[in-house]
KEMISE-747872 format. One record per residue (C-alpha): x negated, z, y negated; residue in one letter. Coordinates in steps of 0.1 Angstrom, whole numbers, padded with zeros to 4 digits, always signed. Layout:
N
XZYA/...
end
This chain:
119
+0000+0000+0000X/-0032+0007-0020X/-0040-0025-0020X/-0011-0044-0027X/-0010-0026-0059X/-0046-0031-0066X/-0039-0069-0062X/-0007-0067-0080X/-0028-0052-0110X/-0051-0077-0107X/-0026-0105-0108X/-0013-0096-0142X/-0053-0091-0156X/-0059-0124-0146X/-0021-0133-0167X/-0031-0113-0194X/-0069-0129-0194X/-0056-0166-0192X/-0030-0162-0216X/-0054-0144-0245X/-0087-0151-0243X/-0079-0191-0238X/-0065-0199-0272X/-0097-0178-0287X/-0122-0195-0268X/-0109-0230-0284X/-0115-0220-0317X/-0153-0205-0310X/-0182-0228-0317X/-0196-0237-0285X/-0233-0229-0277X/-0252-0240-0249X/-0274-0209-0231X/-0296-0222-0202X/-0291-0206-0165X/-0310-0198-0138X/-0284-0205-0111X/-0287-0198-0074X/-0274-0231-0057X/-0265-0233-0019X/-0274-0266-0002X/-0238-0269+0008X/-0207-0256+0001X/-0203-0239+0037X/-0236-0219+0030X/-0217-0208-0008X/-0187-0191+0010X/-0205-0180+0043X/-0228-0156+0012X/-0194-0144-0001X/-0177-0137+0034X/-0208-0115+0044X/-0207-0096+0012X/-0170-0090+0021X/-0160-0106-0013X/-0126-0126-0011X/-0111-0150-0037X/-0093-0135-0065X/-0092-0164-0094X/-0099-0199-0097X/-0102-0226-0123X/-0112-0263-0128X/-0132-0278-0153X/-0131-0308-0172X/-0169-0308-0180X/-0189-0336-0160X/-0220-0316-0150X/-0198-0290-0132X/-0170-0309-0109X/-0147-0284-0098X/-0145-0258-0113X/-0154-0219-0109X/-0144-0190-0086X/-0143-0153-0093X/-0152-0135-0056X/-0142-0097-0052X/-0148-0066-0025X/-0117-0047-0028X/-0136-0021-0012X/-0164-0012-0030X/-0157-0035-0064X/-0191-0057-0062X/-0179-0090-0074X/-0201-0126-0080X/-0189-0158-0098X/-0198-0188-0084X/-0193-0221-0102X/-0199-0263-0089X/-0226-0282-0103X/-0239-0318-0091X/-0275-0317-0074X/-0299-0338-0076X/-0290-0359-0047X/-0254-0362-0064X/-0235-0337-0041X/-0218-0312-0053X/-0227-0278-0044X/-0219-0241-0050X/-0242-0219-0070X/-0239-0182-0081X/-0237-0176-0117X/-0237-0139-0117X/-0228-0109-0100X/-0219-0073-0104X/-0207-0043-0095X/-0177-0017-0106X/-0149-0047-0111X/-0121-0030-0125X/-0089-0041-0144X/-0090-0034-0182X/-0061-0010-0191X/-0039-0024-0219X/-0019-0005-0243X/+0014-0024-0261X/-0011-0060-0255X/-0042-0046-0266X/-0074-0041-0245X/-0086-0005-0242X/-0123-0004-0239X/
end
């Protein structure tokens, strides 16, 4: 039951993300900050990583930008809150493969108060 309300939490954070941070991020000036990412040689070797670090799913988005075909993926351990985002780039070869942007620990929904974010 514990979990179902964990996800159900979840679910509206990822609402509450999509409908208020989108409409600020298109008025930003965008600025390009280079990455070291840590690519996968194939997209079976991307999600094996996350299934052993018992990280599932939780949100998912395409792009539109040509260098990263796909899209991105938030992962999540319900368990003990470590979490990694993994995004699609094209290799060198031209394949597209799956490559860790970041990870982290302590994933936790931000609790609002009458729609505003209480840090």
């Amino acid at each position: 039951m514990a979990y179902r309300t964990f996800v159900k939490k979840l679910l509206t954070a990822a609402a509450f993300m999509a409908a208020f941070f989108m409409p600020a991020q298109a008025r930003m000036v965008p600025v390009q900050l280079p990455m070291n990412l840590i690519c996968f040689d194939s997209l079976e070797e991307g999600f094996d990583f996350h299934k052993r670090a018992g990280q599932f799913p939780i949100i998912k988005g395409t792009t539109k930008s040509s260098g990263t075909p796909g899209g991105a993926i938030l992962f999540l351990n319900p368990e003990n809150t470590n979490w990694s985002f993994m995004m699609f780039k094209t290799n060198a070869e031209g394949r597209t493969v799956p490559c860790i942007v970041t990870t982290g620990e302590l994933f936790e929904i931000v609790p609002t108060q009458e729609n505003k974010i209480q840090l």
